[in-house]
C-alpha atoms as an extended CHARMM CRD file, in Angstrom:
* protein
*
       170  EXT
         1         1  UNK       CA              0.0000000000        0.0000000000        0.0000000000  PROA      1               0.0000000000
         2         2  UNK       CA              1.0360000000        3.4350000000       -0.9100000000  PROA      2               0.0000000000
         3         3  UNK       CA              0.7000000000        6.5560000000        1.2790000000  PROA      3               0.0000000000
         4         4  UNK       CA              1.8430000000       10.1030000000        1.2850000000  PROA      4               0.0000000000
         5         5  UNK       CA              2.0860000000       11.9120000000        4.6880000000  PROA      5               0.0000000000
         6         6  UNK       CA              2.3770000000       15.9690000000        4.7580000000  PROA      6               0.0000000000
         7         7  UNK       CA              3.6190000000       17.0750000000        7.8940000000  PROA      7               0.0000000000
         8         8  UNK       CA              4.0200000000       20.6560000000        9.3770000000  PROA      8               0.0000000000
         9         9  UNK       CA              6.1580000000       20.7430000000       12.4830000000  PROA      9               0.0000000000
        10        10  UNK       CA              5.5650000000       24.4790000000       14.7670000000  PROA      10              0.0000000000
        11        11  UNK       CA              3.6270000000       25.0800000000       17.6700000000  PROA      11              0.0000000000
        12        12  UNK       CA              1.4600000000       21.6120000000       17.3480000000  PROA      12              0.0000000000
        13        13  UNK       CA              2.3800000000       19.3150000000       15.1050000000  PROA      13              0.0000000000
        14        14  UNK       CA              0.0940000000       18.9900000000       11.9530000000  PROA      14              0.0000000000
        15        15  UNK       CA             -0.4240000000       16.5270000000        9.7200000000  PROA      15              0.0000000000
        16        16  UNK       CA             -2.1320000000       14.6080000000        6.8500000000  PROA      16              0.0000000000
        17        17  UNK       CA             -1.6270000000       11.3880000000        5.3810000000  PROA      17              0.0000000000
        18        18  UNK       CA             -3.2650000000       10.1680000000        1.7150000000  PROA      18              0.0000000000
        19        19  UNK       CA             -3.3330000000        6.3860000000        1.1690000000  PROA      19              0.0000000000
        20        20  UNK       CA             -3.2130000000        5.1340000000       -2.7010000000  PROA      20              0.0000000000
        21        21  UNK       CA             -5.6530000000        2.2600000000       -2.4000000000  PROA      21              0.0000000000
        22        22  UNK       CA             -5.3150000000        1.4020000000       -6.7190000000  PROA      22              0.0000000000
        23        23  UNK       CA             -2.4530000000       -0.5560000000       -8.3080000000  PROA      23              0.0000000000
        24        24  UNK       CA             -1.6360000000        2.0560000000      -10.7820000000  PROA      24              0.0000000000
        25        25  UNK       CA              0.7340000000        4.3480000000      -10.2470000000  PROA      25              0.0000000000
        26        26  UNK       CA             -0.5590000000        7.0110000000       -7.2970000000  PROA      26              0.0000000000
        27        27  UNK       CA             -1.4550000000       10.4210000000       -8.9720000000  PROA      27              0.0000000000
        28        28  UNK       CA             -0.6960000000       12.3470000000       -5.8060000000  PROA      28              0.0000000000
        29        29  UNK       CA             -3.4320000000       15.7010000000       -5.5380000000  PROA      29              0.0000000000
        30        30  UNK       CA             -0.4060000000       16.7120000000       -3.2880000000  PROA      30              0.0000000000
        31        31  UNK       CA              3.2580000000       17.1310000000       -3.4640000000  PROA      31              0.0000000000
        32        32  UNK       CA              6.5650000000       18.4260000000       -1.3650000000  PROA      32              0.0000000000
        33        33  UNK       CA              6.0070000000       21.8340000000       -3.2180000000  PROA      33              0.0000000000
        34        34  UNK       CA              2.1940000000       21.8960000000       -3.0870000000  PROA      34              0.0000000000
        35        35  UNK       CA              1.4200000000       20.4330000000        0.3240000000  PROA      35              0.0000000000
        36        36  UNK       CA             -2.2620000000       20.0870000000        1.5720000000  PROA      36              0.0000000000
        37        37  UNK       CA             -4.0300000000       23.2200000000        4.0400000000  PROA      37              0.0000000000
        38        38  UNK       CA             -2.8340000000       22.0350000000        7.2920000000  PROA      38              0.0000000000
        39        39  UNK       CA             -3.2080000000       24.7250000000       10.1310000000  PROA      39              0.0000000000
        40        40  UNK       CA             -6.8860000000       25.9690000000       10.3420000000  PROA      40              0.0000000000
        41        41  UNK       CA             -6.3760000000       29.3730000000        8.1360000000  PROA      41              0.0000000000
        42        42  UNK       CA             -5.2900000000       27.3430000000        5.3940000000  PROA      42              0.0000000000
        43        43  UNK       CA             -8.3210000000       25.0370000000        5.3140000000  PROA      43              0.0000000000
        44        44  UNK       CA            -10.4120000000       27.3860000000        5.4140000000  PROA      44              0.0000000000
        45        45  UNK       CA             -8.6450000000       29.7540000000        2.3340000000  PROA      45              0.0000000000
        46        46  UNK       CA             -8.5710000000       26.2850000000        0.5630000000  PROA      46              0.0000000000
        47        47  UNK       CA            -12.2890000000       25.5050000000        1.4380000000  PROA      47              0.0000000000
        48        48  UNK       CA            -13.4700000000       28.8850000000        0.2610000000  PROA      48              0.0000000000
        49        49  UNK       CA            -11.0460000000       29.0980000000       -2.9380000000  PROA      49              0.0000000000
        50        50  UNK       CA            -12.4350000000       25.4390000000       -4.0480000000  PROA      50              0.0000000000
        51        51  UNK       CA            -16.4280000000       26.6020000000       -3.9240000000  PROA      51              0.0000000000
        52        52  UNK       CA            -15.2470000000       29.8870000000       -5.4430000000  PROA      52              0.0000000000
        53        53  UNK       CA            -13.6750000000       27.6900000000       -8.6760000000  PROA      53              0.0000000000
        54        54  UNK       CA            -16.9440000000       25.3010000000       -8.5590000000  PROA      54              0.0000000000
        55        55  UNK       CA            -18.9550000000       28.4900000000       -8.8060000000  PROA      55              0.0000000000
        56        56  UNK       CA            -16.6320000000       29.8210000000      -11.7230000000  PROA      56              0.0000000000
        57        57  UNK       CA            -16.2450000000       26.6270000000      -13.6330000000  PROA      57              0.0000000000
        58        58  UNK       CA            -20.2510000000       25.9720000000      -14.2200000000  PROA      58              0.0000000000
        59        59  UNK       CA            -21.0410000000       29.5450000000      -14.9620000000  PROA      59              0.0000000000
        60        60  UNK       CA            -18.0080000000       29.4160000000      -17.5300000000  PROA      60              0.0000000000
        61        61  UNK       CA            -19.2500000000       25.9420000000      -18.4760000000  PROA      61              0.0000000000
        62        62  UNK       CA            -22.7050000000       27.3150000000      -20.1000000000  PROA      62              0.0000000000
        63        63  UNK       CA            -26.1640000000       25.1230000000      -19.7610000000  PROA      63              0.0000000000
        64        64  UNK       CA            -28.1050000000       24.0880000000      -17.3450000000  PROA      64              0.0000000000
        65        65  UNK       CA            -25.5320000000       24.2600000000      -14.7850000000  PROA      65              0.0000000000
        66        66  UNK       CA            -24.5680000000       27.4390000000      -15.2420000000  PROA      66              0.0000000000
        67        67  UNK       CA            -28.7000000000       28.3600000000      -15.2620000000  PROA      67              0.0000000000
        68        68  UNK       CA            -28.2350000000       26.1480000000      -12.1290000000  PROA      68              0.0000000000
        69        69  UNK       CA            -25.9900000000       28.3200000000       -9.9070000000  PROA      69              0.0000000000
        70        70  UNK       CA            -26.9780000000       31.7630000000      -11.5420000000  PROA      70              0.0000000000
        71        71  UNK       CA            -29.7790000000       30.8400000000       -9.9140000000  PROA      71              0.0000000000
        72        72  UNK       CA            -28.1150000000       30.3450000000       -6.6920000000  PROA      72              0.0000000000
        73        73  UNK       CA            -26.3220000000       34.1810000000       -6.5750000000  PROA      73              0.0000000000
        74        74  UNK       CA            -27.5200000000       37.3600000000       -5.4160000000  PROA      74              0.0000000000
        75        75  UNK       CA            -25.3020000000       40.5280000000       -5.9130000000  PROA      75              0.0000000000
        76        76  UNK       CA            -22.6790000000       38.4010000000       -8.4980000000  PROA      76              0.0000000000
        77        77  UNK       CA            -22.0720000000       36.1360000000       -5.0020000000  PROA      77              0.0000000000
        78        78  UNK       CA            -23.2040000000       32.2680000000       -5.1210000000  PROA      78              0.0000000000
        79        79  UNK       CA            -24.2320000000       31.2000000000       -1.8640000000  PROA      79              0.0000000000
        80        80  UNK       CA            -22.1160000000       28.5560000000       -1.1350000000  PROA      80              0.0000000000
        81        81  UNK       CA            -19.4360000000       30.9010000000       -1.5080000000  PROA      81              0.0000000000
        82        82  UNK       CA            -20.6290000000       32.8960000000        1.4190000000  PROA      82              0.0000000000
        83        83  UNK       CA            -19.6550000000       29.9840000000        3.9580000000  PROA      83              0.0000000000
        84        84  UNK       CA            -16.0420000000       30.8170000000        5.2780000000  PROA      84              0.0000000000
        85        85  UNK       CA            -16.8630000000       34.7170000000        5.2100000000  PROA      85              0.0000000000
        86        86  UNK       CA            -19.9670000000       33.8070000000        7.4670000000  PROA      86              0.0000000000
        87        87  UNK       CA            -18.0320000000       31.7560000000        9.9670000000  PROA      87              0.0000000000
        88        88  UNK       CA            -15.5720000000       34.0060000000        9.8010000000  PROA      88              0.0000000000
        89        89  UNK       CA            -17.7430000000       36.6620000000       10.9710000000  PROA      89              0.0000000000
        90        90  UNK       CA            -18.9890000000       34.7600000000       13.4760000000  PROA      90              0.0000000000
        91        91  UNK       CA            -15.9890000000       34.0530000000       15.1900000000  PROA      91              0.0000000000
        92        92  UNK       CA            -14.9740000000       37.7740000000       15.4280000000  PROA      92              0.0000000000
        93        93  UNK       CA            -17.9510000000       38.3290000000       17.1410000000  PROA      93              0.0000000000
        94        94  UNK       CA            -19.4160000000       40.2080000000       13.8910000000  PROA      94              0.0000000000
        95        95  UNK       CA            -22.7790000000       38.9550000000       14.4700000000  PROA      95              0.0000000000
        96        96  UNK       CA            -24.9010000000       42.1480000000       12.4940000000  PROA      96              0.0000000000
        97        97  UNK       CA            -22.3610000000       41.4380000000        9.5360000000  PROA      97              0.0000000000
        98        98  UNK       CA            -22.7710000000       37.6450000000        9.1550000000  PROA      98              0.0000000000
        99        99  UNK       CA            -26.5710000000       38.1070000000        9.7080000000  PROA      99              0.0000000000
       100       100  UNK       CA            -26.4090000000       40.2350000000        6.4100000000  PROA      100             0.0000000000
       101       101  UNK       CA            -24.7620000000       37.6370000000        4.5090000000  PROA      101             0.0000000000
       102       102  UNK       CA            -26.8140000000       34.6640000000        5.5710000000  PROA      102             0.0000000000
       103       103  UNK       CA            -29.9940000000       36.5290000000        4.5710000000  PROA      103             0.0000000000
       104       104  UNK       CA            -28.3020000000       36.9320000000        1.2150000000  PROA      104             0.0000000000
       105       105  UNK       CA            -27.6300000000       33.5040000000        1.0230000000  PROA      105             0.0000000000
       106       106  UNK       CA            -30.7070000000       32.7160000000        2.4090000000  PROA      106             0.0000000000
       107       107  UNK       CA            -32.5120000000       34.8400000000       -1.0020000000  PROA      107             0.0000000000
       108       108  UNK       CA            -29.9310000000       32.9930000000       -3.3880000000  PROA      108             0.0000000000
       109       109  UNK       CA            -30.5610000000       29.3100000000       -2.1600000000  PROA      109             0.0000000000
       110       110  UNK       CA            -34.7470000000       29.5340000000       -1.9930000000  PROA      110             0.0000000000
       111       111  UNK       CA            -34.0410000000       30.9480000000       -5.5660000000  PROA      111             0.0000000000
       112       112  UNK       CA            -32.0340000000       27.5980000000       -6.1090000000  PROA      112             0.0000000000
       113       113  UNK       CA            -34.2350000000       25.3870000000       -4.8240000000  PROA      113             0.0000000000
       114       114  UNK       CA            -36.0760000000       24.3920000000       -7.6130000000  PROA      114             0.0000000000
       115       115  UNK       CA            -39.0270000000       22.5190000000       -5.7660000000  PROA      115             0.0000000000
       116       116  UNK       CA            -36.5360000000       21.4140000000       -2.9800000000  PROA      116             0.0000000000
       117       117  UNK       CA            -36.0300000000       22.6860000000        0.6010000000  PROA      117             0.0000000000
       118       118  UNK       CA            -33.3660000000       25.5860000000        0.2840000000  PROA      118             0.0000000000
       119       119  UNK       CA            -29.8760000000       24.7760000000        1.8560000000  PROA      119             0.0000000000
       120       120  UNK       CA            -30.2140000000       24.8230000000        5.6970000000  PROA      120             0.0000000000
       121       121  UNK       CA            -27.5820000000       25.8770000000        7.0710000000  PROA      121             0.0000000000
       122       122  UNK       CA            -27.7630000000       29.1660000000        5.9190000000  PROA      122             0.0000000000
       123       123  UNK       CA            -31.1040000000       29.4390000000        8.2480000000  PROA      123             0.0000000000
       124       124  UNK       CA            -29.4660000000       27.4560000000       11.0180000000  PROA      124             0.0000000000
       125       125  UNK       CA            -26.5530000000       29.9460000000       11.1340000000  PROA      125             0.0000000000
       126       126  UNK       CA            -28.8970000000       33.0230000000       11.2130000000  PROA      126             0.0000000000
       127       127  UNK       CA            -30.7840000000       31.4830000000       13.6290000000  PROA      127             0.0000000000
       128       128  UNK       CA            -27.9990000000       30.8530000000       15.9470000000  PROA      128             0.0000000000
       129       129  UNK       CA            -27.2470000000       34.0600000000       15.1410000000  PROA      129             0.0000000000
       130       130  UNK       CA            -30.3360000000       35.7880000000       16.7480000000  PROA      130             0.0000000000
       131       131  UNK       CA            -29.8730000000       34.0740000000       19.4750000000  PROA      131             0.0000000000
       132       132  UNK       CA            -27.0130000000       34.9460000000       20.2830000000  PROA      132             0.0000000000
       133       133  UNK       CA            -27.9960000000       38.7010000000       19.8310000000  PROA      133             0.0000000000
       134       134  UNK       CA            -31.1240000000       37.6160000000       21.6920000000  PROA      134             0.0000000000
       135       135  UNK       CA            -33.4660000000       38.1870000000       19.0830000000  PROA      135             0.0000000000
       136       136  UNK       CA            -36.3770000000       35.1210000000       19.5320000000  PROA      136             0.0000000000
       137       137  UNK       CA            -39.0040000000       36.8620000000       17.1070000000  PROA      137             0.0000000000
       138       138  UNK       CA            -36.1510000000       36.9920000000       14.4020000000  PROA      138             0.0000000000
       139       139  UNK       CA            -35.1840000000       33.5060000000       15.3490000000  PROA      139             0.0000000000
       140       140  UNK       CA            -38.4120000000       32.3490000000       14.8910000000  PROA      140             0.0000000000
       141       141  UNK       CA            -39.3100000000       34.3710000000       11.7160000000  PROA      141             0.0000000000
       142       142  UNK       CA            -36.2650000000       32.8630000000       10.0730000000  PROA      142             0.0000000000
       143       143  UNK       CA            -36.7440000000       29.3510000000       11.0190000000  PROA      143             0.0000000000
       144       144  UNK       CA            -40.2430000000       29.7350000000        9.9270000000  PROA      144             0.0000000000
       145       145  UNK       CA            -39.1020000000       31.1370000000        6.1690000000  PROA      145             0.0000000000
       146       146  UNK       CA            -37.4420000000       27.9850000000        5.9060000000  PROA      146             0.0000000000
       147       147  UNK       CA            -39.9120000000       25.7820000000        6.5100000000  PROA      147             0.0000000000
       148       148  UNK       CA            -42.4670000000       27.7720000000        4.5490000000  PROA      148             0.0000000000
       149       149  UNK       CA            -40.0090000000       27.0990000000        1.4390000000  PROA      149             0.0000000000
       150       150  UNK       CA            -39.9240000000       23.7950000000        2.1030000000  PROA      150             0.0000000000
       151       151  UNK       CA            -41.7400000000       20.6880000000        0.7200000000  PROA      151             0.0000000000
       152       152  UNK       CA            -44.0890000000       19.3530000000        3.4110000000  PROA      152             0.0000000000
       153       153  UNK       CA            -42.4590000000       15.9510000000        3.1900000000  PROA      153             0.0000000000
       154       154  UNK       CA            -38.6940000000       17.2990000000        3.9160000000  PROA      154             0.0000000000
       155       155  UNK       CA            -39.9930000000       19.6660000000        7.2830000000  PROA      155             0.0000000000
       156       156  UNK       CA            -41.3230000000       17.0120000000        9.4640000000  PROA      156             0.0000000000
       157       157  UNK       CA            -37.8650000000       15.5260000000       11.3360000000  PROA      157             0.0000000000
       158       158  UNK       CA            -35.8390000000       18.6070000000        9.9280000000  PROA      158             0.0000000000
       159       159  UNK       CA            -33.4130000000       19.9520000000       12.5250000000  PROA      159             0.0000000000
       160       160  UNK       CA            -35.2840000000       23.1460000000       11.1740000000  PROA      160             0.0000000000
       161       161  UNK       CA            -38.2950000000       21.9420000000       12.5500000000  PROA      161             0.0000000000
       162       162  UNK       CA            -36.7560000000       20.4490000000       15.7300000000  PROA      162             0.0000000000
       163       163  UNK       CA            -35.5080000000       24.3030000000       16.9130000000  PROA      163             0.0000000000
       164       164  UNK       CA            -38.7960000000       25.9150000000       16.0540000000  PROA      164             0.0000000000
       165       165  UNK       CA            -40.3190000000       23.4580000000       18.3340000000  PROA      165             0.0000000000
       166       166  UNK       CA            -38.2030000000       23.6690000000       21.1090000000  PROA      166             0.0000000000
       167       167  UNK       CA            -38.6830000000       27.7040000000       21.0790000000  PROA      167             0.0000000000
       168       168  UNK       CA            -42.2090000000       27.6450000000       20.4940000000  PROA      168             0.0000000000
       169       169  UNK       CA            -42.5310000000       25.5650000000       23.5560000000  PROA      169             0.0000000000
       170       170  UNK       CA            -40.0230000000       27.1640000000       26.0650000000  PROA      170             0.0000000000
């Protein structure tokens, strides 16, 4: 068996390890020169730089895809681009700021839905968010917006649906 192990020795030690399970010759995503995002900043640059060139490469790629994820931006942003920059705002204590941008990617996934539930964790995020700014109304509201976009089938057993229960009834 095969493996490659990346290793980045400072404070902590780091490290990731790749395993080549085929019997072809390994074709390595990594390398000495281009090692993988070990310490937390670089996952998350790498995390956000990846959506960014999914987002690019089916708009460039013309179709139905690219239909697809236009339908998924507001203000030339796709939503699942908006990710890092929300928990990023959240832990700098930005709350107002990464409210903003989960409403806006809130807008862009019901608009992506296409007869689906919109993506959840935009709502779960704003959601924590007013509570942590101890807005319950808003909380509610937005929990509610979700599950009023959503196919009756996918709300029952939603964790949605499980936090709008446990505020209505506290």
């Amino acid at each position: 068996m095969r493996y490659q192990l990346h290793v980045l020795r400072g404070q902590k030690l780091l490290a990731k390890a790749y395993v080549w399970l085929g019997s072809s010759k390994p074709q390595w995503a990594h390398t000495k020169e281009n090692p993988p995002p070990l310490t937390s900043k670089e996952r998350t640059n790498s995390s956000h730089t990846e959506k960014s060139s999914i987002v690019r490469e089916a708009l460039q790629g013309g179709g139905n895809r690219a239909q697809q994820f236009r339908r998924g931006m507001v203000d030339g942003v796709h939503y699942l681009e908006l990710v890092e920059p929300i928990k990023q705002l959240k832990r700098e204590g930005r709350l107002p700021e990464a409210l903003v941008l989960c409403y806006q990617a809130i807008e862009a996934a019901e608009h992506d839905c296409g007869g689906r539930e919109p993506a959840p964790w935009y709502t779960e995020q704003a959601a924590i968010v007013h509570r942590k700014l101890g807005q319950k109304d808003e909380e509610i509201a937005v929990l509610k917006r979700w599950l009023g976009k959503s196919p009756k089938s996918l709300r029952t057993g939603s964790r949605i649906a499980e936090r709008l229960a446990k505020l209505e009834t506290a």
